[in-house]
C-alpha positions as CSV (number, residue, x, y, z in Angstrom):
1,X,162.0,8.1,100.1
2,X,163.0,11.3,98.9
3,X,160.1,10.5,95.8
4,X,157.9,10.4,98.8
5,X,159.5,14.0,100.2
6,X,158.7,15.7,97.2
7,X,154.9,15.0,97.1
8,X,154.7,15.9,100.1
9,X,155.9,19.2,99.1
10,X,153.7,19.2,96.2
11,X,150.6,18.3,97.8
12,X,151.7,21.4,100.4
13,X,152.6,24.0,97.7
14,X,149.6,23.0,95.9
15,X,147.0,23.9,98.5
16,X,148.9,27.2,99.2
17,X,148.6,28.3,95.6
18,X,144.8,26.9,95.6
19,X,144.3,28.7,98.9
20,X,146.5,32.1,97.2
21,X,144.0,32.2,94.2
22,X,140.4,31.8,96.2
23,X,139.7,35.7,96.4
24,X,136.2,34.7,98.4
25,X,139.2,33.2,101.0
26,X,141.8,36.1,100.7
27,X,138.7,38.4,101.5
28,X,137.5,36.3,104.5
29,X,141.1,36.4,106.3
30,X,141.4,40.5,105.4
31,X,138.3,41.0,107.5
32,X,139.3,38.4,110.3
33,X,142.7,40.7,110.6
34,X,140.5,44.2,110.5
35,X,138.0,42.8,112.9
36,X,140.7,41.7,115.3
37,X,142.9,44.8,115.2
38,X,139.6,46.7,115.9
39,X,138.5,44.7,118.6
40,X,142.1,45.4,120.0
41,X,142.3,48.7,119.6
42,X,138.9,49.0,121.8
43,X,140.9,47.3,124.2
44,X,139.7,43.7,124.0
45,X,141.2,41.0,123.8
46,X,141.7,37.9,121.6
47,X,141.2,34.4,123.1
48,X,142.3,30.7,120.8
49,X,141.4,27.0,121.7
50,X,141.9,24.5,120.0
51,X,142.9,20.5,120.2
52,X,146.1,18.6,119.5
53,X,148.1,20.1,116.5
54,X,145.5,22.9,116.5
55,X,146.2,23.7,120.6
56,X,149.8,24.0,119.5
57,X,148.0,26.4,116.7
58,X,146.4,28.8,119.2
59,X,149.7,28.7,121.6
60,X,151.7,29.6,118.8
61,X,149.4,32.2,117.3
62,X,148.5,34.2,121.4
63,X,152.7,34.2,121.3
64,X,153.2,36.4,118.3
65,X,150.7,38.7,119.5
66,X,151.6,39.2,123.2
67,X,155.3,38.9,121.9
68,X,156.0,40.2,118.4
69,X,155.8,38.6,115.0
70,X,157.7,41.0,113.2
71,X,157.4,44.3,114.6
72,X,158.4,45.9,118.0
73,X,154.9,47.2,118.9
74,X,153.4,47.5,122.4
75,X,152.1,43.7,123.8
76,X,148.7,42.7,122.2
77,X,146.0,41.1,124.8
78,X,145.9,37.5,123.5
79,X,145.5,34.3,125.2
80,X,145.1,30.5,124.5
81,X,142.4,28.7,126.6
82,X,144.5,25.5,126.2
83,X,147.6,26.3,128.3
84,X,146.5,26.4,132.0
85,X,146.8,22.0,133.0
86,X,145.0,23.2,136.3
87,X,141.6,24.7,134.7
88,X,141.6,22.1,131.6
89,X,141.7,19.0,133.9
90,X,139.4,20.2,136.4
91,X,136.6,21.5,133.8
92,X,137.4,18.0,132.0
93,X,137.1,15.6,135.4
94,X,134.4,17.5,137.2
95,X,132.3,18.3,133.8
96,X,133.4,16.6,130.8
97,X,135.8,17.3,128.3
98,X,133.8,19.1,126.3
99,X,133.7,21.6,128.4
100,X,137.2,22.8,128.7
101,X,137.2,25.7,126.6
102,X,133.3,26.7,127.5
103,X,133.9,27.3,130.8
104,X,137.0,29.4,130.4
105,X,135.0,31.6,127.8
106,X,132.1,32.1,130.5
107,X,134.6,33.1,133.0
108,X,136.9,35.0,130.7
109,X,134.9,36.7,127.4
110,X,133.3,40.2,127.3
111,X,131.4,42.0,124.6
112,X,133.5,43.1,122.0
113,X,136.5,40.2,122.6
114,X,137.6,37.9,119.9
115,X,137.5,33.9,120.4
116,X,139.5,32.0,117.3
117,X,138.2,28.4,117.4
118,X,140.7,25.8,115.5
119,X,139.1,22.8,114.2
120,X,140.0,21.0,111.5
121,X,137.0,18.9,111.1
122,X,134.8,21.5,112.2
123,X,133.1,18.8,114.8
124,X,135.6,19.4,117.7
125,X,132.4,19.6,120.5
126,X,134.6,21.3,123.1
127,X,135.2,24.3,120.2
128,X,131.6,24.4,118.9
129,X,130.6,24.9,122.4
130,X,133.6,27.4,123.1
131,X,132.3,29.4,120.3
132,X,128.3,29.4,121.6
133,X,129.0,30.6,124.9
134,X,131.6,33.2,123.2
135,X,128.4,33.8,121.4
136,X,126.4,34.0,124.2
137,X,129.1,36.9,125.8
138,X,128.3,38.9,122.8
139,X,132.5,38.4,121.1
140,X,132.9,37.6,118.4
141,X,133.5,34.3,116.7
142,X,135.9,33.2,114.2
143,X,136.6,29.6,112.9
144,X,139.4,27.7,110.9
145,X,138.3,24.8,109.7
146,X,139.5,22.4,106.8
147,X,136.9,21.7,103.4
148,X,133.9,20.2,104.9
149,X,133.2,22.9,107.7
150,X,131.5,20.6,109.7
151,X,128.9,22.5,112.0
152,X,131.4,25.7,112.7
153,X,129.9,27.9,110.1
154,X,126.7,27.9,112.6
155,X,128.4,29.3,115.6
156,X,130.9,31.6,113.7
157,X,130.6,35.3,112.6
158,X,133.8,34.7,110.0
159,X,135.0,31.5,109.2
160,X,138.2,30.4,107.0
161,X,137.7,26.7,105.6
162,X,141.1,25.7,104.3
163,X,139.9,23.6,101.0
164,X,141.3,20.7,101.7
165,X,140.5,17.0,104.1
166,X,144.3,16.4,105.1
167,X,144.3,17.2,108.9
168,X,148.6,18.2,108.7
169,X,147.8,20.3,105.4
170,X,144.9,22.1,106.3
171,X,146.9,22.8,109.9
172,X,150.0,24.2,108.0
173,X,147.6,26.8,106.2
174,X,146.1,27.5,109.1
175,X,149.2,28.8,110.9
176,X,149.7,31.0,107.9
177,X,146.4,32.3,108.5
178,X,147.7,32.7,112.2
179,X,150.4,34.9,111.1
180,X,148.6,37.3,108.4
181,X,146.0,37.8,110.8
182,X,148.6,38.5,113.8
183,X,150.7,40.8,111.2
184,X,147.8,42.4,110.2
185,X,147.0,43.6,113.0
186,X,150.3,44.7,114.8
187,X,150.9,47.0,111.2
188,X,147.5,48.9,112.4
189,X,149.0,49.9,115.8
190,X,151.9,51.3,114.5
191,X,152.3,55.4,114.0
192,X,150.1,56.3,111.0
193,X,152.9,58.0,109.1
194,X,154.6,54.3,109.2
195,X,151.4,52.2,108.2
196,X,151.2,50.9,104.8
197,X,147.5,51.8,103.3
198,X,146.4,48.4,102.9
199,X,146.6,47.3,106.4
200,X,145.3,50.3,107.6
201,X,142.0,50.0,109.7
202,X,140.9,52.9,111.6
203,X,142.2,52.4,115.2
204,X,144.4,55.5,115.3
């Protein structure tokens, strides 16, 4: 058993040093945290769906930005489309399922918002669709996927694939990915004189 503990660590450790070495990837998540702290500082607002672990993903991730990750810093508009039971299982009884998260975007998204769609396969239809009508409202899409991608790069302005097939090791990575991204942007709306210059991105 504890044979089997360790390579569970390994396999884990390994993909975060993989993941810590792809620059094309480091680059990819530093303009997914600059585009998101801009589109806040315009005052829009970031929206997250996703299914199963990755609904916990986007819970977890709209928490540290309305509430803090690290920093005391005014609330940051965030919300996950996979919270409200009312909206889910009507849209999923009176529609279909895949239309959970759609409908919520057409209601909800205006130019200039963020939508963060979590799919570690990439073929999640109720994201892909998310992100098209997100599309459609003129925000802008983001994707974290796992190796293969599946269709999200085509509905996604920035996408992350985590290089890996494991569903619970591509989902740990991407809740790092949460928390850059989050810290990221709550560093850019504190006082200037207090910033560090790496995580500075012009909102002022």
């Amino acid at each position: 058993m504890h044979d089997y503990i360790r390579e569970q660590i390994r396999i884990t450790t390994s993909l975060f040093e993989r993941v810590g070495q792809d620059s094309a990837l480091i680059e990819v998540i530093a303009e997914i945290g600059k585009v998101c702290a801009q589109a806040l500082a315009r005052g829009n607002k970031i929206m997250l769906a996703g299914n199963g672990g990755s609904a916990a993903d986007a819970q977890h991730i709209a928490a540290e930005f309305v509430s803090r990750l690290a920093i005391d810093r005014r609330p940051l508009p965030a919300l996950a489309l996979t919270t409200d039971t009312s909206i889910l299982t009507a849209s999923a009884n009176d529609y279909g399922y895949d239309t959970v998260f759609e409908r919520q975007v057409q209601a909800l998204a205006t130019s200039g918002d963020v939508l963060i769609g979590i799919s570690t396969s990439g073929k999640s239809a109720s994201i892909l669709r998310a992100l098209q009508a997100a599309r459609n409202a003129k925000a802008i899409t983001i994707g974290l996927t796992g190796a293969s991608g599946g269709r999200m790069p085509e509905f996604c302005d920035l996408v992350v694939r985590v290089p890996s097939d494991r569903t619970q090791n591509i989902q740990e990575v991407h809740i790092m990915i949460g928390h850059t991204v989050c810290s990221i942007a709550e560093r850019a709306f504190l006082p200037t004189t207090e910033r560090q210059p790496n995580v500075a991105v012009g909102v002022g």
